[in-house]
N, CA, C and O atoms as CSV, one atom per row, in Angstrom:
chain,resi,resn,atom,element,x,y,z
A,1,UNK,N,N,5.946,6.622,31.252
A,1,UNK,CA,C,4.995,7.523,31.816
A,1,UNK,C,C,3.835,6.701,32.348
A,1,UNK,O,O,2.827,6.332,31.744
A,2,UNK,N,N,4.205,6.489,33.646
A,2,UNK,CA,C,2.932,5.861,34.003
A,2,UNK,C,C,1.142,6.351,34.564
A,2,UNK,O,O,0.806,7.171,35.419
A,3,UNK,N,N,0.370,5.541,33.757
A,3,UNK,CA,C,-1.350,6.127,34.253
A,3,UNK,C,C,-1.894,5.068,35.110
A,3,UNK,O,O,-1.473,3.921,35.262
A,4,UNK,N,N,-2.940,5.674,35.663
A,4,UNK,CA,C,-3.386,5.372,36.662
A,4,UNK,C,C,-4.955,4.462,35.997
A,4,UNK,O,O,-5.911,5.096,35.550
A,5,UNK,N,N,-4.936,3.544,36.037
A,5,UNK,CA,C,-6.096,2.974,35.556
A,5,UNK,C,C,-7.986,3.257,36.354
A,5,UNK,O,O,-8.549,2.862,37.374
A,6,UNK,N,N,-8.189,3.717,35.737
A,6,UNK,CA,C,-9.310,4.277,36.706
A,6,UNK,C,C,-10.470,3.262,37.234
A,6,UNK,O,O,-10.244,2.090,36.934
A,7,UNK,N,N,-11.804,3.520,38.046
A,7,UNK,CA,C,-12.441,2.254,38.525
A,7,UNK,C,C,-13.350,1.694,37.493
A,7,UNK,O,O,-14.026,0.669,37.592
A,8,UNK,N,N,-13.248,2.735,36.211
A,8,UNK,CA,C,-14.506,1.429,35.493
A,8,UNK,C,C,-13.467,1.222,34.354
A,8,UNK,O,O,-13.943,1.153,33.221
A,9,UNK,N,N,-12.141,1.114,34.482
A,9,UNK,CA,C,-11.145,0.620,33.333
A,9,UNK,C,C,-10.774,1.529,32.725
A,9,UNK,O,O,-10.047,1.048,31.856
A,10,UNK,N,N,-10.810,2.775,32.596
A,10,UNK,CA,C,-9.953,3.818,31.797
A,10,UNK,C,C,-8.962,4.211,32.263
A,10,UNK,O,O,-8.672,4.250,33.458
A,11,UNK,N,N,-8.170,4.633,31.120
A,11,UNK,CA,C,-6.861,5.070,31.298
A,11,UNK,C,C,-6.586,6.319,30.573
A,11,UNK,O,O,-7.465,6.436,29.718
A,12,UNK,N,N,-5.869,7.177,30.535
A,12,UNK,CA,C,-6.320,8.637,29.989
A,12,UNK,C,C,-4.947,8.326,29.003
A,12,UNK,O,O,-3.829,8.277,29.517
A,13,UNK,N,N,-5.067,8.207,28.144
A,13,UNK,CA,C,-3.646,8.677,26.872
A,13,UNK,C,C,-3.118,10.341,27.113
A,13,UNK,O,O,-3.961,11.237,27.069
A,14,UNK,N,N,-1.789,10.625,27.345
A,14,UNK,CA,C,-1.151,11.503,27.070
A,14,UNK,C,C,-1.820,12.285,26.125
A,14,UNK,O,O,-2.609,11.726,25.363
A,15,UNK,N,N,-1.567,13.907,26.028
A,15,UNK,CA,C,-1.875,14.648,24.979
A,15,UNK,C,C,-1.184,14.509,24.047
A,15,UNK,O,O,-1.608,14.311,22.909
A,16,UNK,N,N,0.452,14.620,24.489
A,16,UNK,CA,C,1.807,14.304,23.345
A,16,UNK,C,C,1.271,13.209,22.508
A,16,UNK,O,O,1.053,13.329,21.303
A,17,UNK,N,N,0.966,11.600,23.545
A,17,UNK,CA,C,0.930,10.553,22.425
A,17,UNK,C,C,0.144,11.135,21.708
A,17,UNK,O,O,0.545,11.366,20.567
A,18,UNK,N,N,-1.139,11.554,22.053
A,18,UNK,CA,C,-2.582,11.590,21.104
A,18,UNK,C,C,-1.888,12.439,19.979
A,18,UNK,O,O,-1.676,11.902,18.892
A,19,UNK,N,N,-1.453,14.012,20.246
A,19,UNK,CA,C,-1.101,14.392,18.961
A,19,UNK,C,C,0.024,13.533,17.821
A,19,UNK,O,O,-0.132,13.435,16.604
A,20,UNK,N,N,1.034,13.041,18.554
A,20,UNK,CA,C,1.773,12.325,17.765
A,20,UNK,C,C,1.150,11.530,17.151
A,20,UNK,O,O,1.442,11.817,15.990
A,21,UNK,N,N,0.190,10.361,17.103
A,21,UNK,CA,C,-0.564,9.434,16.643
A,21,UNK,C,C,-1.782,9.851,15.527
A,21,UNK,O,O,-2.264,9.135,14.651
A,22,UNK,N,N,-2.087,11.168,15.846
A,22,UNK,CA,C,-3.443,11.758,15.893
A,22,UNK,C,C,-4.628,11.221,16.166
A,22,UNK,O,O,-5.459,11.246,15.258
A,23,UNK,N,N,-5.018,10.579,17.531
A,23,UNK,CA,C,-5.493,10.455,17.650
A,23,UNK,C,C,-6.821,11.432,18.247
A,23,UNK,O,O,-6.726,12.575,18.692
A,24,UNK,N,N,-7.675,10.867,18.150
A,24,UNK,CA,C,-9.173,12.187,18.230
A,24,UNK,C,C,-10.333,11.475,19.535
A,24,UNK,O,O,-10.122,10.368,20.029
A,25,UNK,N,N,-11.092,12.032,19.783
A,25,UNK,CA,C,-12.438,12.142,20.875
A,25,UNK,C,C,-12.908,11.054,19.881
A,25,UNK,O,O,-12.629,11.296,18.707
A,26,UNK,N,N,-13.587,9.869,20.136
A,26,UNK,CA,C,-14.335,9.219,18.902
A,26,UNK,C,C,-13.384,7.866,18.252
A,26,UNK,O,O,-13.831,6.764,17.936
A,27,UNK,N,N,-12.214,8.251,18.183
A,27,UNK,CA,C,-11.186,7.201,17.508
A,27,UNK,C,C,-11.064,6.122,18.451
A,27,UNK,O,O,-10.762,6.197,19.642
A,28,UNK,N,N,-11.438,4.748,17.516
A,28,UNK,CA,C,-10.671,3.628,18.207
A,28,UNK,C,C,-9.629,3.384,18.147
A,28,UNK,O,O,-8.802,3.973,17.451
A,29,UNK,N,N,-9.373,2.172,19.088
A,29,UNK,CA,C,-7.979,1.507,19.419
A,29,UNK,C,C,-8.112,0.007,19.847
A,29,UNK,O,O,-8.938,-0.491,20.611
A,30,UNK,N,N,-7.240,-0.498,19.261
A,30,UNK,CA,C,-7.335,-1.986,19.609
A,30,UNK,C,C,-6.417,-2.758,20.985
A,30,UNK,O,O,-5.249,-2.523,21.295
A,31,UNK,N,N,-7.025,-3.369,21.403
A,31,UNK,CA,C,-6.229,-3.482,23.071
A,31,UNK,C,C,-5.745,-4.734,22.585
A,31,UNK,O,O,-6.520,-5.668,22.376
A,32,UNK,N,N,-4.494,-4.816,22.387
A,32,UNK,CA,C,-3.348,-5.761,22.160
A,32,UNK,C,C,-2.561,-6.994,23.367
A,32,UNK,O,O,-3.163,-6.586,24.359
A,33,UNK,N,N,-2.263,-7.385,23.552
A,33,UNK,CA,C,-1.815,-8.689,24.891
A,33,UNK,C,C,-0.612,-9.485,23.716
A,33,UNK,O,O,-0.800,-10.500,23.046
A,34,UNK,N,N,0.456,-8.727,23.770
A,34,UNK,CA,C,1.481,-9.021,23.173
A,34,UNK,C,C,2.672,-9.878,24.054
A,34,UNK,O,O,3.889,-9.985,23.899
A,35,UNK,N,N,1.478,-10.572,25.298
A,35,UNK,CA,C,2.734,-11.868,26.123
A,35,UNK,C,C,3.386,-11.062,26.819
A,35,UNK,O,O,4.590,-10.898,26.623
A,36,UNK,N,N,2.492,-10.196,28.069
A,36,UNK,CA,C,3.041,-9.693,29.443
A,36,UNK,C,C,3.131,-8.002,28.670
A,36,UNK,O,O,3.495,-7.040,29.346
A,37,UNK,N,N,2.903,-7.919,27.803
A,37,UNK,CA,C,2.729,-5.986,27.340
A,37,UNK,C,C,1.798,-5.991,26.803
A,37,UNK,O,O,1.508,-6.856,25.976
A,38,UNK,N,N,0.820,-4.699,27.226
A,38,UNK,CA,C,-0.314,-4.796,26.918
A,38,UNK,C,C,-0.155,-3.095,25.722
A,38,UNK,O,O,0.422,-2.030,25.940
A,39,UNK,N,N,-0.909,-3.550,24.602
A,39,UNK,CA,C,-0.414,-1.893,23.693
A,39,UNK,C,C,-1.815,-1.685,23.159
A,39,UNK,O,O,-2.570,-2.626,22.915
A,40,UNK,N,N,-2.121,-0.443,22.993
A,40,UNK,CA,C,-3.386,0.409,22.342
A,40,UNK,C,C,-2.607,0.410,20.871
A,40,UNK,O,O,-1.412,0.498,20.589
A,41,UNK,N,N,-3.805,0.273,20.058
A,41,UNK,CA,C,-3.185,0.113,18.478
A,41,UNK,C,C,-4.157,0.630,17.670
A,41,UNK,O,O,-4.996,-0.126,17.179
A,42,UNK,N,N,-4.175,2.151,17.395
A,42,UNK,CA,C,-4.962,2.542,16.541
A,42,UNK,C,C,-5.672,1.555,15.843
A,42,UNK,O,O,-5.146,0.458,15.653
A,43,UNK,N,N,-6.977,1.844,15.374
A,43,UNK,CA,C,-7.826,1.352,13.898
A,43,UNK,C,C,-7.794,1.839,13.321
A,43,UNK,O,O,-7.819,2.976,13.792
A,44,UNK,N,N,-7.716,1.858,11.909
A,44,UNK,CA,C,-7.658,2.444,10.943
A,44,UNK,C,C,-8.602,2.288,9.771
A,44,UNK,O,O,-8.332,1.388,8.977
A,45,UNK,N,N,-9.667,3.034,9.551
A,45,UNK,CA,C,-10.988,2.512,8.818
A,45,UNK,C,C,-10.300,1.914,7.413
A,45,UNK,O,O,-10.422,0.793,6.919
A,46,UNK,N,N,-9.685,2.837,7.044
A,46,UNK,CA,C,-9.331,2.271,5.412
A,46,UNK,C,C,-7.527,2.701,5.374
A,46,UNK,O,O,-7.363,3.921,5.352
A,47,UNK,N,N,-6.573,2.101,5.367
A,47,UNK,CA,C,-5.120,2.118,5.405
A,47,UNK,C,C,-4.438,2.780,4.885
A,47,UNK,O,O,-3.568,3.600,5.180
A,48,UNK,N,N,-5.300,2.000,3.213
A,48,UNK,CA,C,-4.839,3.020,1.925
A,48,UNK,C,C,-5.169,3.918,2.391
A,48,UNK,O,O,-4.557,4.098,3.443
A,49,UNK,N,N,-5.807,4.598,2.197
A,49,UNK,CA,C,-6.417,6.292,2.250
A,49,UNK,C,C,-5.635,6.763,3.924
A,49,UNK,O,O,-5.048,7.832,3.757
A,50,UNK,N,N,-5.567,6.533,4.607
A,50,UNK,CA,C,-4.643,7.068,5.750
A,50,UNK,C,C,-3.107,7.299,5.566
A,50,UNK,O,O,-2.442,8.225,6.030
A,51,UNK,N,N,-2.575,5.978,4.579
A,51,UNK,CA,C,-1.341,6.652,4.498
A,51,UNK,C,C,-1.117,7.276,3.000
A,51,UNK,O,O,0.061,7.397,2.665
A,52,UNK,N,N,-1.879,7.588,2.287
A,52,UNK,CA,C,-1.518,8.383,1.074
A,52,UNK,C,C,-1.042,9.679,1.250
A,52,UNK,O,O,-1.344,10.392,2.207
A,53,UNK,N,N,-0.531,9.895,0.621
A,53,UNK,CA,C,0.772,10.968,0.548
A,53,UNK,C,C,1.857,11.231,2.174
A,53,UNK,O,O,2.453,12.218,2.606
A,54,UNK,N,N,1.725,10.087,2.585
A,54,UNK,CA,C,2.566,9.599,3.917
A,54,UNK,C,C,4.177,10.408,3.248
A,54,UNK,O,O,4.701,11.348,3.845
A,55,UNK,N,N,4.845,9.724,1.747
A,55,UNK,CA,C,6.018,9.622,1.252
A,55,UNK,C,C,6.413,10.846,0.249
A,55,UNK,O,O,7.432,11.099,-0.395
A,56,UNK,N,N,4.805,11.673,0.448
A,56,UNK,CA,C,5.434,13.132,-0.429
A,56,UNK,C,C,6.526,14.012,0.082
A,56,UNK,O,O,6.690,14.503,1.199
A,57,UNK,N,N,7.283,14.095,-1.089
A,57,UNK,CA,C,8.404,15.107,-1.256
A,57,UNK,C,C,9.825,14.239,-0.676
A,57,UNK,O,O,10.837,14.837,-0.308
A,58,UNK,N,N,9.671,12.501,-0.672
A,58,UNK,CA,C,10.408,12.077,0.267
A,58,UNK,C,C,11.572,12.070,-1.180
A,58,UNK,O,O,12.793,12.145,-1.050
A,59,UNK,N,N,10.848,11.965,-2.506
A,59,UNK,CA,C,12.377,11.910,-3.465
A,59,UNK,C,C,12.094,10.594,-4.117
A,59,UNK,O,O,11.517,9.757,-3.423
A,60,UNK,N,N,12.332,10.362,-5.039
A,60,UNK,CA,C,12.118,9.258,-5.972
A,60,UNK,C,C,13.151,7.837,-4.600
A,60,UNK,O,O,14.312,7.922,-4.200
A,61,UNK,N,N,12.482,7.144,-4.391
A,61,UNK,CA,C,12.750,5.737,-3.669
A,61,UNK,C,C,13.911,4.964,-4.858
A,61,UNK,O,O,14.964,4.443,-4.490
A,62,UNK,N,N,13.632,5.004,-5.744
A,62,UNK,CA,C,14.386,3.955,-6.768
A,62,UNK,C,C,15.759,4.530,-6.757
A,62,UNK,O,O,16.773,3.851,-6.601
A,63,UNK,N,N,15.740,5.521,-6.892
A,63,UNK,CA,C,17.602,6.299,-7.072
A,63,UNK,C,C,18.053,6.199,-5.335
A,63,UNK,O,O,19.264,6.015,-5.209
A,64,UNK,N,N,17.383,6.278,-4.173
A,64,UNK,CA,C,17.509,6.140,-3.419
A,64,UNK,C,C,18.474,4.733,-3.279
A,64,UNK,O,O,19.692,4.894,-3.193
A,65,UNK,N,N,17.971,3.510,-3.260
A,65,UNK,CA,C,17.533,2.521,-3.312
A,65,UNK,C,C,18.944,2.044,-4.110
A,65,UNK,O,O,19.565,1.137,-3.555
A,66,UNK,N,N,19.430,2.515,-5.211
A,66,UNK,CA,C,20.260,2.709,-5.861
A,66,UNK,C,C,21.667,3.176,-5.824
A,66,UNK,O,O,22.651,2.810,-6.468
A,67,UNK,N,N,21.506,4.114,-4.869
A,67,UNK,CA,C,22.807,5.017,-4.906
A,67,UNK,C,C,23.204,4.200,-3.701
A,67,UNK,O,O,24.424,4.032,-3.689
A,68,UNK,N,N,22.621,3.670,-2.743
A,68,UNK,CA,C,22.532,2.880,-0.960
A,68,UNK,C,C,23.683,1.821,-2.001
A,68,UNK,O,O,24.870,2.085,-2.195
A,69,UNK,N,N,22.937,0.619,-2.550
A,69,UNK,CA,C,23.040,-0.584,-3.089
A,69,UNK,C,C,25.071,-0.078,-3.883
A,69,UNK,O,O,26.033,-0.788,-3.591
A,70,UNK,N,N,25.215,1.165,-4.786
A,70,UNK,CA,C,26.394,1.722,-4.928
A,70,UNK,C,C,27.147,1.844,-3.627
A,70,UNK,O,O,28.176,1.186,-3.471
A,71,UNK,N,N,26.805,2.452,-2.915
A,71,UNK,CA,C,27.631,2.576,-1.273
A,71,UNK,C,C,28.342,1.674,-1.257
A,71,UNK,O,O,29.521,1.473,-1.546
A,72,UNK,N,N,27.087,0.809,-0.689
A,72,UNK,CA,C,27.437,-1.193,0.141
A,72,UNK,C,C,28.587,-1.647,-1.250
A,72,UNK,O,O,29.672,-2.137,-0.938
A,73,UNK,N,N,28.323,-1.488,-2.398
A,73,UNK,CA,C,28.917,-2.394,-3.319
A,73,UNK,C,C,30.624,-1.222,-3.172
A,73,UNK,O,O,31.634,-1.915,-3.301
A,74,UNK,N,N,30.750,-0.576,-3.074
A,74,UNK,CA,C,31.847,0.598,-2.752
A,74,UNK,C,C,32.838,-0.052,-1.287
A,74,UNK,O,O,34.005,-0.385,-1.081
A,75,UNK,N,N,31.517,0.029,-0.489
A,75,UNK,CA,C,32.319,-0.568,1.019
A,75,UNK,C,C,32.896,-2.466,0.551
A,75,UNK,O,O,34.059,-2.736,0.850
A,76,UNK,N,N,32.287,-3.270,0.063
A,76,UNK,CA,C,32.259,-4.582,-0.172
A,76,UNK,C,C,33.732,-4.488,-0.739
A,76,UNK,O,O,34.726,-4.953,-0.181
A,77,UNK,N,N,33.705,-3.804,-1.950
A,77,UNK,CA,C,34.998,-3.777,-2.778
A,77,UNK,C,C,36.487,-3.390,-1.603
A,77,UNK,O,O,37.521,-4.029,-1.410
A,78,UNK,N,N,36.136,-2.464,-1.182
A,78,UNK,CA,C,37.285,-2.220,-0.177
A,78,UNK,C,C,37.974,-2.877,0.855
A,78,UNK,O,O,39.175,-3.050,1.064
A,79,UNK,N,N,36.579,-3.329,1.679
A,79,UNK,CA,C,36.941,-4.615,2.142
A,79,UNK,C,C,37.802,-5.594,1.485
A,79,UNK,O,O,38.966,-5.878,1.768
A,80,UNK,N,N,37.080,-6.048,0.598
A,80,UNK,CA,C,38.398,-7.166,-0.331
A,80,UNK,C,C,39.368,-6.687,-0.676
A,80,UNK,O,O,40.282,-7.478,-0.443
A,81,UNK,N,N,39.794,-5.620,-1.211
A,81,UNK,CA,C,41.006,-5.612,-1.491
A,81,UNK,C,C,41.744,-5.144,0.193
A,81,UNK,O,O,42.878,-5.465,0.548
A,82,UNK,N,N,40.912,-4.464,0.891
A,82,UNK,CA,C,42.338,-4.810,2.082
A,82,UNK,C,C,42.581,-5.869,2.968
A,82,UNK,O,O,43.260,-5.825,3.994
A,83,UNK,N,N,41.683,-7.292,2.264
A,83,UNK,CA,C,41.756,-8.233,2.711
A,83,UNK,C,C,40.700,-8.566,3.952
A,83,UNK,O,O,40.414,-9.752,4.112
A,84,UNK,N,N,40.142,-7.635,4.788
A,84,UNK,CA,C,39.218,-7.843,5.704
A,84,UNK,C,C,37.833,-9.075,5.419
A,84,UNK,O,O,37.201,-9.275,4.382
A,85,UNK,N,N,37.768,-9.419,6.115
A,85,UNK,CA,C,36.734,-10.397,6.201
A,85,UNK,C,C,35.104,-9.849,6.466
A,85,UNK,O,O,34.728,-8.812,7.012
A,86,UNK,N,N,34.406,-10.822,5.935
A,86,UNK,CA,C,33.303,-10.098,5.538
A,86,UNK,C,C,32.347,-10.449,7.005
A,86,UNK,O,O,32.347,-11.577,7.496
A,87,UNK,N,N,31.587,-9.341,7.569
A,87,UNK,CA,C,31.612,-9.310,9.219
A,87,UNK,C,C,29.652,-9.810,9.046
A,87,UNK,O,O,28.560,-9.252,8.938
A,88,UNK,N,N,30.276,-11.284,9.125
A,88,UNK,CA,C,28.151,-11.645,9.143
A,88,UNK,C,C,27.774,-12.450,10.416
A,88,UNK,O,O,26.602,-12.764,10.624
């Protein structure tokens, strides 16, 4: 989606991005030069406190984490016994 850079350097952010991001009237952004891409990068006054409760209701991580690690060790086993080679 391309913007039009205006004459004293502004550029207008999308409404979509802004809500997706939440960004607000007032909020900074850090102007990035990532070697030929240039990216706006929110600030974030304090991190902790922005992403707390980011992971509510996501479900205990450890059984997660767990049952994955069962999978892979499920797929691994099968592999070997039908002889397939291990694809790295």
């Amino acid at each position: 989606m391309a913007q039009k850079i205006s004459s004293k350097g502004w550029v207008v952010i999308p409404a979509d991005i802004r809500k997706k991001y939440g960004l607000k009237p007032g909020d900074e952004v850090n102007v990035v030069d990532y070697g030929g891409v240039v990216s706006l990068v929110p600030v974030r006054s304090d991190p902790v406190r922005d992403t707390y409760g980011m992971l509510a209701g996501a479900g205990p991580l450890v059984s997660d984490l767990v049952d994955e690690r069962r999978r892979e060790r499920e797929r691994e086993d099968r592999r070997a016994g039908a002889g397939v080679a291990d694809e790295a």
